[in-house]
Backbone as CSV, one residue per row, in Angstrom:
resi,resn,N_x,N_y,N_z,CA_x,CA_y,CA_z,C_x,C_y,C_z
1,UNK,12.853,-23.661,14.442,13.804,-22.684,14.942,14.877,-22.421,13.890
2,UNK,15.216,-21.227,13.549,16.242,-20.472,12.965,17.468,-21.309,13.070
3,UNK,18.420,-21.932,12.217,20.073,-21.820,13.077,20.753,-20.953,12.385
4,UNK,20.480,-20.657,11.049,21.453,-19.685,10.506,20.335,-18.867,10.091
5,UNK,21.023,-17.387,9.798,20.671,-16.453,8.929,21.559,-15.291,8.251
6,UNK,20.943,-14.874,7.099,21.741,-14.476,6.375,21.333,-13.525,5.412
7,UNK,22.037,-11.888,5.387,20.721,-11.056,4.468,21.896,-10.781,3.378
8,UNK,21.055,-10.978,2.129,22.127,-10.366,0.847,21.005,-9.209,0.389
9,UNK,22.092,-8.089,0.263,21.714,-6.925,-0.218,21.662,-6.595,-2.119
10,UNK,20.185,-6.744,-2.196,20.064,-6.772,-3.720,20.105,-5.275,-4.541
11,UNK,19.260,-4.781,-3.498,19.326,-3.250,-3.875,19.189,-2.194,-2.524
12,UNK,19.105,-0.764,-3.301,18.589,-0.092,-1.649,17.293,0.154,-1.386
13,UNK,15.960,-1.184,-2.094,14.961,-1.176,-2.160,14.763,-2.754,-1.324
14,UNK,15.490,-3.615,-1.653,15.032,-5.005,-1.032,16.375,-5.988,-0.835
15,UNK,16.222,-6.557,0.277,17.036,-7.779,0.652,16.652,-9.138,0.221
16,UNK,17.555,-9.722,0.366,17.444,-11.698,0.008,17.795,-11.786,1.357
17,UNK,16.928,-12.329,2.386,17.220,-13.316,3.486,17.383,-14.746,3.257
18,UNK,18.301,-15.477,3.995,18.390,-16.948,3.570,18.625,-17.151,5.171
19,UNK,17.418,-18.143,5.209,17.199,-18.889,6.530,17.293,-20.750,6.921
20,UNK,17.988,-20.919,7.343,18.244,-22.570,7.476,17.768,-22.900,8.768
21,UNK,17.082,-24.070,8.832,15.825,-24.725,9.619,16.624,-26.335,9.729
22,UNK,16.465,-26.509,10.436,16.336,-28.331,10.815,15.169,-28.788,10.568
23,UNK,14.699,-29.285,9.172,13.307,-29.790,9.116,13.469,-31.119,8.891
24,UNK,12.986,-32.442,9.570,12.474,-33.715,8.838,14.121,-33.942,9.366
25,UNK,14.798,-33.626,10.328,16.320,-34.436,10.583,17.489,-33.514,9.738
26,UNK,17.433,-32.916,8.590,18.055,-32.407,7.781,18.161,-30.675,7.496
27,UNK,18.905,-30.231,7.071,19.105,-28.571,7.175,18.386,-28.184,5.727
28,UNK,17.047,-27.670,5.639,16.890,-26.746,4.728,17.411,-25.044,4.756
29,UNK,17.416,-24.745,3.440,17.035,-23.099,3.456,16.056,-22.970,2.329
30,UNK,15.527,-21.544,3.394,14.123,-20.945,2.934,14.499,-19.327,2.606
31,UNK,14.200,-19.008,1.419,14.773,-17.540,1.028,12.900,-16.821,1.078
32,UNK,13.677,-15.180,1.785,12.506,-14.759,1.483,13.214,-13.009,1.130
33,UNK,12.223,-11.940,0.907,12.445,-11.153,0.709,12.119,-9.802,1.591
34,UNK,13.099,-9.128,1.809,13.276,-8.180,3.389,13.191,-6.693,2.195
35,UNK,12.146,-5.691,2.717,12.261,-4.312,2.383,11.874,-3.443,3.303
36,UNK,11.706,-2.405,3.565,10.645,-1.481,4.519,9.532,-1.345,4.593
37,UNK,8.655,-1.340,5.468,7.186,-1.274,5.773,6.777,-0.338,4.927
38,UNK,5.664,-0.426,4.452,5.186,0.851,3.193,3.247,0.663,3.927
39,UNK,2.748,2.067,3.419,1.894,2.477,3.929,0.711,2.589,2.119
40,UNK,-0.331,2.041,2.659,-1.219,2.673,1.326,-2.068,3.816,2.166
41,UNK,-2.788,4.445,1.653,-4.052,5.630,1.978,-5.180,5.744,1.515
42,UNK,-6.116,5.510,1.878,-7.626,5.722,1.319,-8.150,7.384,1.383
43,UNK,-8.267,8.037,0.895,-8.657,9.162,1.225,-9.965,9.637,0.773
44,UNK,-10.716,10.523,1.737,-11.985,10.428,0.845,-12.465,12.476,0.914
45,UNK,-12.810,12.768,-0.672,-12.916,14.263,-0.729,-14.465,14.304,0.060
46,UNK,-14.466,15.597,0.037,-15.989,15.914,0.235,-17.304,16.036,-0.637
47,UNK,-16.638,15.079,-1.852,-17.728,14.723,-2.437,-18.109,13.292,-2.679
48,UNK,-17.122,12.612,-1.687,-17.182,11.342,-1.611,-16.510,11.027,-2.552
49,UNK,-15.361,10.890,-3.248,-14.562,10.726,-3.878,-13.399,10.092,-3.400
50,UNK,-12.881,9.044,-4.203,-11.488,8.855,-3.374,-10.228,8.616,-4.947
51,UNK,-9.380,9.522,-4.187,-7.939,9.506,-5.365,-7.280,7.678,-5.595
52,UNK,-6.735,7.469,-7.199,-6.863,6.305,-6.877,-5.479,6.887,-8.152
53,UNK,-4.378,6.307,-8.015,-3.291,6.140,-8.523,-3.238,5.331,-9.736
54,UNK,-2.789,5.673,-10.724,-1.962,5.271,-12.421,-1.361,5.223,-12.677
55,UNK,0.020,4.201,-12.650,1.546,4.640,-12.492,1.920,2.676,-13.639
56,UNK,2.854,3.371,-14.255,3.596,1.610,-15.131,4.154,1.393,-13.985
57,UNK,3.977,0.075,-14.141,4.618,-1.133,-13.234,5.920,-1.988,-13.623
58,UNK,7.104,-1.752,-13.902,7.786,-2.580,-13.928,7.357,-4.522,-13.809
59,UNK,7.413,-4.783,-12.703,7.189,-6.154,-12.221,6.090,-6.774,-13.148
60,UNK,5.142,-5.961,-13.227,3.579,-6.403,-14.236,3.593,-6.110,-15.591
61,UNK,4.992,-5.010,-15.905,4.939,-4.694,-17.592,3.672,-3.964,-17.540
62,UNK,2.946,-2.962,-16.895,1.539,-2.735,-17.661,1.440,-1.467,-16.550
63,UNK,0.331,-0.735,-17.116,0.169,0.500,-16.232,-1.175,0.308,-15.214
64,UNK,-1.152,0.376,-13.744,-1.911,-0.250,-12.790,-2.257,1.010,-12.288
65,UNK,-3.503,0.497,-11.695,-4.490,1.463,-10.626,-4.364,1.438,-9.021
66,UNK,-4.133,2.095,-8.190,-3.686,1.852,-7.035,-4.172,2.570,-6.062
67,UNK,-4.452,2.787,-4.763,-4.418,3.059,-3.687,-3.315,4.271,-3.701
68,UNK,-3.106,5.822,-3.276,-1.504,6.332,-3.115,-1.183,5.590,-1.906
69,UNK,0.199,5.354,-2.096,1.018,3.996,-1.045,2.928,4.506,-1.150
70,UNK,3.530,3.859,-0.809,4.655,3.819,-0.835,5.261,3.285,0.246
71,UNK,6.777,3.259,0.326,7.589,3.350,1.682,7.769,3.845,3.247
72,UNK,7.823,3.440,4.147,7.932,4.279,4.900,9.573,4.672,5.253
73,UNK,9.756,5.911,5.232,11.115,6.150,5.079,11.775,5.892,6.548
74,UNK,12.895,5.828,6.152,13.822,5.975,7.565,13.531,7.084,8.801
75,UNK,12.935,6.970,9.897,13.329,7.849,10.725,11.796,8.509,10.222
76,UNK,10.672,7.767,10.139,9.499,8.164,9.666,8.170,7.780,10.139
77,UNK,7.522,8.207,11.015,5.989,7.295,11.052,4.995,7.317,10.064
78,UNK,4.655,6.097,10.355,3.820,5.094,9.559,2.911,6.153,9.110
79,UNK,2.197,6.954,10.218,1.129,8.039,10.037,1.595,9.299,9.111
80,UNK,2.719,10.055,9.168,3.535,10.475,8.430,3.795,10.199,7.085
81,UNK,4.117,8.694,6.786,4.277,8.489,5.252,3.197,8.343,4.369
82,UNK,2.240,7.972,5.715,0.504,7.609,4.995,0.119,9.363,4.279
83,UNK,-0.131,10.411,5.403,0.157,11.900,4.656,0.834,11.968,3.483
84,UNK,2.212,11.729,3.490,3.564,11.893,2.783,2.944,11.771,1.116
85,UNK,2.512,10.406,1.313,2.515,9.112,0.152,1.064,9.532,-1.061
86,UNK,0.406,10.123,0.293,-1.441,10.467,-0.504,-0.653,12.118,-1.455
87,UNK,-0.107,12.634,-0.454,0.350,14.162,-1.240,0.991,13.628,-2.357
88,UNK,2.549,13.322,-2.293,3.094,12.704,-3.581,2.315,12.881,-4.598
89,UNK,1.733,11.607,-4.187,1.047,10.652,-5.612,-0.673,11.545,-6.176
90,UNK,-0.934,12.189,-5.406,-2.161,12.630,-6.013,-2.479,14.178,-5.743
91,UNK,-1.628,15.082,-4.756,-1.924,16.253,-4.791,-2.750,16.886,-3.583
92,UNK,-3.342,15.633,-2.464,-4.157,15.120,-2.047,-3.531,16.245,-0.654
93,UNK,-4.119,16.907,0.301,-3.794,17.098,1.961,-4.689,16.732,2.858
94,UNK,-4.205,16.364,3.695,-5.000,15.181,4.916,-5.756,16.332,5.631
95,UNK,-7.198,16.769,5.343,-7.592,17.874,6.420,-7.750,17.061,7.906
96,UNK,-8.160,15.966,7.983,-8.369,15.198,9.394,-6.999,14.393,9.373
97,UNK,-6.926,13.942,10.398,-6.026,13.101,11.267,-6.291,11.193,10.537
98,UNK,-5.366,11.021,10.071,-5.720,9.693,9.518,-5.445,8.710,10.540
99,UNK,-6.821,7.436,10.091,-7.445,6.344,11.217,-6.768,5.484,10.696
100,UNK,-5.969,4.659,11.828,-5.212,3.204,11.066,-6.146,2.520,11.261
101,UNK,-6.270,1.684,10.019,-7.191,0.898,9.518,-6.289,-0.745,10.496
102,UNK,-4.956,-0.520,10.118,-4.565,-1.878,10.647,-3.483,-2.173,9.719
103,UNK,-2.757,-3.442,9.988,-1.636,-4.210,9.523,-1.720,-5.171,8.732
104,UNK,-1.325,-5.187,7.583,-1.334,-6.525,6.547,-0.172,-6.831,6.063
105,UNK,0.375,-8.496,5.889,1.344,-9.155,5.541,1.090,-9.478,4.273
106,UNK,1.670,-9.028,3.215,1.665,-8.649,2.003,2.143,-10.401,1.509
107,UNK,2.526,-11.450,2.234,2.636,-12.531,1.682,3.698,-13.248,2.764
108,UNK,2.999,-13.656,3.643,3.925,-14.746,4.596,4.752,-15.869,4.374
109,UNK,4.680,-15.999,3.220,6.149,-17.348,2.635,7.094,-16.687,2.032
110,UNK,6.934,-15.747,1.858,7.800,-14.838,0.999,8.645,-13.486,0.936
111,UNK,7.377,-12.707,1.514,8.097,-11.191,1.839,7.797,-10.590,3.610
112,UNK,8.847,-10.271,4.009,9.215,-9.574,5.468,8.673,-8.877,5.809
113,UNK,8.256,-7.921,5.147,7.706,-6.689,5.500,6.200,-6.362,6.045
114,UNK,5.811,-5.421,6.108,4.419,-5.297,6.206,3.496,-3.740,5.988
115,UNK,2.234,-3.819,5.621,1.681,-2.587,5.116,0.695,-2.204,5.884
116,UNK,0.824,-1.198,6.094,0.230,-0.219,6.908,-1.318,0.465,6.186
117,UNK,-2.052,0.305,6.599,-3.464,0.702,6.212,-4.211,2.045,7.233
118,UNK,-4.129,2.989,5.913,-5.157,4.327,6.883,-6.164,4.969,5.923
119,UNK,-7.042,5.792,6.621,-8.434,6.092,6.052,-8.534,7.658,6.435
120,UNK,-8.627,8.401,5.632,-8.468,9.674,6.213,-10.034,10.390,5.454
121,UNK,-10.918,10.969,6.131,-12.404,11.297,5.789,-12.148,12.377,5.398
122,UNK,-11.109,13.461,5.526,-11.517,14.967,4.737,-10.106,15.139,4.189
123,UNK,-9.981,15.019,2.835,-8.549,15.396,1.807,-9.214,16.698,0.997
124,UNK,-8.527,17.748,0.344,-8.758,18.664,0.169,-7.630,18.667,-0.783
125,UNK,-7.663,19.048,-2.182,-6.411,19.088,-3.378,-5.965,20.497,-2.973
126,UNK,-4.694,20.327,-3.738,-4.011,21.355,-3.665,-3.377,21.676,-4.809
127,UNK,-3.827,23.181,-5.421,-4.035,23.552,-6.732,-2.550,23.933,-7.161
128,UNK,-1.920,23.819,-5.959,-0.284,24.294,-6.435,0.301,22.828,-6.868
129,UNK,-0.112,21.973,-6.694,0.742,20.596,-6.819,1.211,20.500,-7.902
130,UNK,2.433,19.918,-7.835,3.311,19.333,-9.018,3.357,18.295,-8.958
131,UNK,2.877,16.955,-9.560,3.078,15.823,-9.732,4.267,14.994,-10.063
132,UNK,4.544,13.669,-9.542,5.756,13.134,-9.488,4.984,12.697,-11.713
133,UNK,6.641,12.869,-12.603,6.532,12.221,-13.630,6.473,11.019,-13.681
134,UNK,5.212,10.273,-14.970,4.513,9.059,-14.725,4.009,8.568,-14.443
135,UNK,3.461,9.697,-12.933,2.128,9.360,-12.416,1.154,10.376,-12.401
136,UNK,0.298,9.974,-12.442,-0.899,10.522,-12.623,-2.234,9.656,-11.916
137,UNK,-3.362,10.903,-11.445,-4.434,10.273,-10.383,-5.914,10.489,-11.273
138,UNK,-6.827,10.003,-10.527,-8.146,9.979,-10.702,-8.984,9.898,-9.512
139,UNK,-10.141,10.427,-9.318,-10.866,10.187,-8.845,-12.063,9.348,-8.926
140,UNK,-12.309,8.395,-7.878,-13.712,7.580,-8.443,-14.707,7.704,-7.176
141,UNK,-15.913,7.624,-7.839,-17.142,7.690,-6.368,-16.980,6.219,-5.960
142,UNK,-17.622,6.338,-4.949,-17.529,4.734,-4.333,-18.316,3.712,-5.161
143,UNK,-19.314,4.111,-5.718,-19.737,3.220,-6.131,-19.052,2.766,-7.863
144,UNK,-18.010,3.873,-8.296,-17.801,3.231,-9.594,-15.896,2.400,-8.616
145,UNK,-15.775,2.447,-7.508,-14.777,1.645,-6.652,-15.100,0.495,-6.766
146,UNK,-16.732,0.590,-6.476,-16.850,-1.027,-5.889,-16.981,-1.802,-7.847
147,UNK,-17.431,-1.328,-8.357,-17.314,-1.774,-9.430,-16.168,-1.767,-10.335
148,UNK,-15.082,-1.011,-10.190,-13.607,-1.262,-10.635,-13.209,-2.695,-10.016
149,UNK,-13.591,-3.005,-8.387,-12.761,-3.970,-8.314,-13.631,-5.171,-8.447
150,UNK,-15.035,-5.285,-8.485,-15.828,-6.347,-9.182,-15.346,-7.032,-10.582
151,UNK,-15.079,-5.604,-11.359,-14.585,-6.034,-12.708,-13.214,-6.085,-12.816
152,UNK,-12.584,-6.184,-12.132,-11.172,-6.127,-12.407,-10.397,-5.223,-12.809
153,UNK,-10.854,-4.025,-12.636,-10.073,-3.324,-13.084,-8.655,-2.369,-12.031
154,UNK,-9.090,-3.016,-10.563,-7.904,-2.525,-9.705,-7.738,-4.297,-9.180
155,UNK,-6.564,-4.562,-9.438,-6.133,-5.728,-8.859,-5.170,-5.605,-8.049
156,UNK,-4.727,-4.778,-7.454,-3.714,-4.789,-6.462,-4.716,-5.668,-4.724
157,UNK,-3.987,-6.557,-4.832,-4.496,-7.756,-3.697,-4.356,-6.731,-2.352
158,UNK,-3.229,-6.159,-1.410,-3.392,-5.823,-0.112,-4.264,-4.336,-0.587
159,UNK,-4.263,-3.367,-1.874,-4.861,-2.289,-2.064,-6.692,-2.792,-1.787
160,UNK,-6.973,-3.443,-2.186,-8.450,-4.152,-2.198,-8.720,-4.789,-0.925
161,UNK,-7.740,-5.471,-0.234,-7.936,-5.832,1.309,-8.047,-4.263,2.438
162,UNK,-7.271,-3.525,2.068,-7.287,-2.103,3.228,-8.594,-1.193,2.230
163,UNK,-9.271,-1.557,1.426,-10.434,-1.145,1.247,-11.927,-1.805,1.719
164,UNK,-11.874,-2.997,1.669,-12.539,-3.968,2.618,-12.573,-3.906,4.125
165,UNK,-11.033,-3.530,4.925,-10.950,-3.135,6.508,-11.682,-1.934,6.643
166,UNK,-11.495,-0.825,5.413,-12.359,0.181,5.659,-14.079,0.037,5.287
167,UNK,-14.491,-0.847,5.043,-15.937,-1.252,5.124,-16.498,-2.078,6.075
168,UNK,-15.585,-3.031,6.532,-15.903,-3.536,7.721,-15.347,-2.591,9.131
169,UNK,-14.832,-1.801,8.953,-14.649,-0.779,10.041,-15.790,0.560,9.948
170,UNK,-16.449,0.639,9.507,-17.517,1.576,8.682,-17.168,2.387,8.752
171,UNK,-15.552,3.026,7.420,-15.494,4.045,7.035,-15.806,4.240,5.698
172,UNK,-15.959,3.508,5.363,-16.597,3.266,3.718,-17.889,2.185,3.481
173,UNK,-18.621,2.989,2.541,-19.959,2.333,2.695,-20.059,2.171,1.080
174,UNK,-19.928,1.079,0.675,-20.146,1.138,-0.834,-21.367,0.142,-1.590
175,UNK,-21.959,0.220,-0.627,-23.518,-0.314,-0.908,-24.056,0.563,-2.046
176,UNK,-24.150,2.078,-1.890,-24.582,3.228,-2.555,-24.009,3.192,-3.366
């Protein structure tokens, strides 16, 4: 059980929670890290294609492959930012209604938050798009997917788990 808590504001991206426990007779604290729920998107064209994000990473020093994902903003649904986040980052419009795939805890000793997983079967580009600077997209067939993340070449851990929910949910079939 909780007796204290306590949030320090690091930025207007993430908190420091500090939590003190009675463990073993004695008062620990356990710090973890508090931000907003963020949403990734699987989207898939009608040629079986799915947009897959290129953006430098601060935290990793290096330029990474991704899922389009982001924040969910204030005063925003989850389903909403999942749309929001695929347009942004790749140009991408949701012709169907996107399927929540489900909920993942991006790291339970550590960070608060949680990510939102959706699968949307008909995206359609949009030739007017202006891209956010620094990022830039690609498209891959499923089968050079399943082999990006065989070989390592997309390592984002919950991006590769909400691609897996979508194979065991059979919206993605990457046998082929």
């Amino acid at each position: 059980m909780i007796l204290k808590s306590k949030k320090i504001i690091l930025s207007k991206w993430v908190n420091l929670s500090v939590k003190s426990i009675k463990k073993n007779g004695e008062i620990e604290k356990f710090h973890s890290f508090s931000q907003a729920d963020y949403v990734c998107t699987i989207g898939l064209t009608k040629e079986n294609k799915i947009p897959l994000v290129r953006q430098y990473r601060i935290a990793v020093e290096k330029k990474t492959l991704e899922l389009p994902g982001g924040f969910v903003d204030k005063n925003e649904t989850i389903v909403s930012a999942s749309k929001r986040e695929l347009y942004e980052e790749t140009g991408y419009i949701a012709i169907t209604k996107p399927y929540y795939l489900g909920v993942l805890m991006p790291d339970t000793g550590r960070i608060e938050n949680k990510m939102h997983c959706f699968f949307i079967n008909k995206i359609k580009y949009d030739k007017n798009f202006k891209g956010e600077l620094g990022i830039s997209s690609t498209l891959l067939s499923l089968s050079k997917l399943k082999n990006y993340i065989i070989n390592q070449k997309l390592l984002h851990s919950l991006h590769i788990s909400a691609i897996f929910l979508a194979v065991l949910k059979k919206k993605l079939n990457l046998k082929k």
